[in-house]
C-alpha positions in Angstrom: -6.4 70.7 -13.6 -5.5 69.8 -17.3 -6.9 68.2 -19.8 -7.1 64.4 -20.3 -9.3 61.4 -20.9 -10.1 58.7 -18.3 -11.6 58.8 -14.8 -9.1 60.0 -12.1 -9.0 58.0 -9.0 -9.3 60.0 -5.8 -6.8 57.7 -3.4 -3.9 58.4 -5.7 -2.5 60.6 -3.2 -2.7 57.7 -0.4 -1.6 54.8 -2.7 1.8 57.3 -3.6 1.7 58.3 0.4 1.2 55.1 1.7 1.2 52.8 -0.4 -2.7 51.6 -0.6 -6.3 53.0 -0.5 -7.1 54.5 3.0 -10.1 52.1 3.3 -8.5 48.8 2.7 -8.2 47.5 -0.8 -5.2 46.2 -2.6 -2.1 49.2 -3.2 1.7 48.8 -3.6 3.3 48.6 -0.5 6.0 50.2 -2.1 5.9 53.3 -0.3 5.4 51.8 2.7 8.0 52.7 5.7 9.9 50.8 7.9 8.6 52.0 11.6 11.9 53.1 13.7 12.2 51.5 17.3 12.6 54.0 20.3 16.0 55.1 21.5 17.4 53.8 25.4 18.2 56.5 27.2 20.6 55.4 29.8 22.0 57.7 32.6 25.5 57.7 33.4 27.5 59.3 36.7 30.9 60.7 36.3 33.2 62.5 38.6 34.9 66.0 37.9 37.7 63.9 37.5 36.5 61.9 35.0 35.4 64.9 32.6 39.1 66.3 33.3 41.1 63.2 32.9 39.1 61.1 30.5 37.7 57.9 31.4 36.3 54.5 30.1 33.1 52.9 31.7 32.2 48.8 30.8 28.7 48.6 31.3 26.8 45.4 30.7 23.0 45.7 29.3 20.4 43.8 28.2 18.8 43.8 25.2 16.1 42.1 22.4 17.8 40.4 19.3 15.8 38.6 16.8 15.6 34.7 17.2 17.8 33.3 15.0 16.4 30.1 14.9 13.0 31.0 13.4 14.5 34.7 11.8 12.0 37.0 13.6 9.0 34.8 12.4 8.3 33.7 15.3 7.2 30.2 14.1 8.9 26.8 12.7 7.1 26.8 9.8 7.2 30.9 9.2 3.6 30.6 9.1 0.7 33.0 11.2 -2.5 33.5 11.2 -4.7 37.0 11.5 -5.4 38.0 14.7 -8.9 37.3 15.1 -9.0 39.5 18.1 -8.2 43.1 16.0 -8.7 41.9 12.6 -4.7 41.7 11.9 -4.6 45.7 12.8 -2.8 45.3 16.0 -5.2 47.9 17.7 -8.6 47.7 19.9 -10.9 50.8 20.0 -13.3 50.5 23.2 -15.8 53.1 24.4 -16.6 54.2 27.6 -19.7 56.0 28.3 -19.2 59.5 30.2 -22.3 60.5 30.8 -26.1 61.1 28.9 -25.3 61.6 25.0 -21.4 61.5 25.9 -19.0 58.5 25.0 -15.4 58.7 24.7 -13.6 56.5 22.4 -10.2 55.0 23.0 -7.7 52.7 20.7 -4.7 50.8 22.6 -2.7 47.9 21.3 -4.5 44.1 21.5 -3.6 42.1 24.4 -4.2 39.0 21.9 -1.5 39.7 19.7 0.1 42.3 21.7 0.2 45.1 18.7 1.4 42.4 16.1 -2.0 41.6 14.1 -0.7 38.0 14.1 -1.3 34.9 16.1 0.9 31.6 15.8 -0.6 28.2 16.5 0.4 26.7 19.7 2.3 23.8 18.1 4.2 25.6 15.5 5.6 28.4 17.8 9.1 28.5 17.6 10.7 26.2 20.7 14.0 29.2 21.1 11.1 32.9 21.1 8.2 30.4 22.4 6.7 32.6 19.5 7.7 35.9 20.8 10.1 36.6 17.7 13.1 38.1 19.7 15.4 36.8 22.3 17.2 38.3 24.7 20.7 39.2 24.3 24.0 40.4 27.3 26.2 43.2 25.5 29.1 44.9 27.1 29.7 48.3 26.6 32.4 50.3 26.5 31.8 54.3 27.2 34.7 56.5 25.7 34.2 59.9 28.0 36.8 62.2 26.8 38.2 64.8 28.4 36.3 68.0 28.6 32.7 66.9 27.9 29.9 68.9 29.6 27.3 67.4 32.5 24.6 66.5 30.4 26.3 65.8 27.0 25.0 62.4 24.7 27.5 59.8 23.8 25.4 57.8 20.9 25.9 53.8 20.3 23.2 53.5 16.8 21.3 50.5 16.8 22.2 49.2 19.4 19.0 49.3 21.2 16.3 46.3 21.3 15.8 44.3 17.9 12.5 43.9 16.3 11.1 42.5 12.9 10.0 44.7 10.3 11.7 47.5 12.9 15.0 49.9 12.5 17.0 49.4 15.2 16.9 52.3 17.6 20.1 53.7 19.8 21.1 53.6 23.0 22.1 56.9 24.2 23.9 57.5 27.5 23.3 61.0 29.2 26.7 61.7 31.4 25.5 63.2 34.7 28.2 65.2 37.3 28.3 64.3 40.3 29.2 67.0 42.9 32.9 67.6 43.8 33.4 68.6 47.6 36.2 71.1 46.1 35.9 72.4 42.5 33.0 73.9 40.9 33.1 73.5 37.0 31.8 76.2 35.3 32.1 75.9 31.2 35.5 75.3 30.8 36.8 77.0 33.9 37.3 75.5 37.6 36.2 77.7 41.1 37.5 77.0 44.2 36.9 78.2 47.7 39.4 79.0 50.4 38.9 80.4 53.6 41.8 83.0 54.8 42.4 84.1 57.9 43.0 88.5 58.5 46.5 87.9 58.8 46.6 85.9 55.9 44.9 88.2 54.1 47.0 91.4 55.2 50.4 89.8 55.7 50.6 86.8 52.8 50.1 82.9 52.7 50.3 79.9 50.6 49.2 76.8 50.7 48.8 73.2 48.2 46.1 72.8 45.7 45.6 69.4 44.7 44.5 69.3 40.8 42.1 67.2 39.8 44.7 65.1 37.5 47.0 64.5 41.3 49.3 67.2 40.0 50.0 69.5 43.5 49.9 73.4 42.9 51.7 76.5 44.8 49.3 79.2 45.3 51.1 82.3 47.2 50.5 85.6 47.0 53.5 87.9 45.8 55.1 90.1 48.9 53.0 93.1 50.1 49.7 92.2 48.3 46.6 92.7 50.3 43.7 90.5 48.9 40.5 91.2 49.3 37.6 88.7 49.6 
């Protein structure tokens, strides 16, 4: 609120925010950001086992790379037009009419461009995209579970998810998910199991083999003259 000659241009805080005038006009497009592309959230089973002991998964996915032969352009000549369809915004608004005096109005990407803004002549779309600016791509995967990790926990590949011009690469992220175990019952770091004993068992001792989840075979016995209780 100081003090100082000339006229002071309302869209200043857009032009430093977003690098142009909210209306249109010229601006920098300095501070302009790069839009991030969404995250793959893959699912992945694992045994008990395989949270004990450690495991490695190879999984093969598919994925969007950009086209190397035209570098994301999308054309041979690296040329588009304006999408006559949305006026190069990418976005359609139509309304729909609810009732007397009521209209609801609705914006969702162009089917013309698909949410690009840009059209490419027929006969200078790239022959490798057919215009579509990515490609797709077969990766392998290899999935490091180590031992201990909970139902539920992330293991993070970064950008490694689908390719995109003018885009940051998202992730893929895969979720592990337990499967059941028709023995143990994992709770935290701790492993319940079950047995049945019979009265005499329980009065006058047993023991029997507990398989481990890692093959290793365990004595459990009860010392002499203990009575357990269920």
């Amino acid at each position: 609120m100081g003090g100082g000659g000339g006229a002071h241009d309302p869209f200043d805080i857009f032009q430093s925010f977003f690098g142009g005038n909210p209306f249109g006009g010229g601006g920098s497009s300095r501070g302009r950001r790069q839009r991030r592309g969404e995250d793959v959230i893959h699912p992945l089973k694992v045994s008990l086992e395989d949270l004990y002991n450690g495991t490695s998964k190879k999984l093969s996915l598919s994925r969007n790379i950009i086209c190397s032969k035209c570098k994301g352009k999308g054309s041979k000549s690296g040329a588009s037009m304006k999408c006559s369809g949305c006026q190069g915004s990418g976005m359609k608004v139509s309304i729909r009419h609810l009732g007397p005096s009521m209209i609801q109005q609705m914006q969702h990407p162009c089917n013309d461009c698909k949410g690009t803004g840009e059209t490419i002549n027929d006969k200078d779309r790239c022959p490798q995209c057919k215009g579509e600016k990515v490609v797709q791509e077969k990766k392998v995967l290899e999935v490091n579970v180590e031992k201990g990790m909970q139902n539920g926990q992330k293991i993070t590949f970064p950008g490694e998810a689908d390719e995109a011009p003018d885009t940051v690469t998202g992730d893929i992220v895969f979720v592990l998910q337990q499967k059941d175990h028709p023995k143990f019952k994992r709770k935290g770091d701790d492993l319940f199991v079950e047995h049945t004993l019979t009265l005499t068992e329980a009065l006058c001792g047993f023991q029997f083999i507990l398989t481990h989840l890692d093959g290793r075979q365990l004595l459990i016995k009860t010392h002499p003259g203990e009575v357990v209780k269920p």
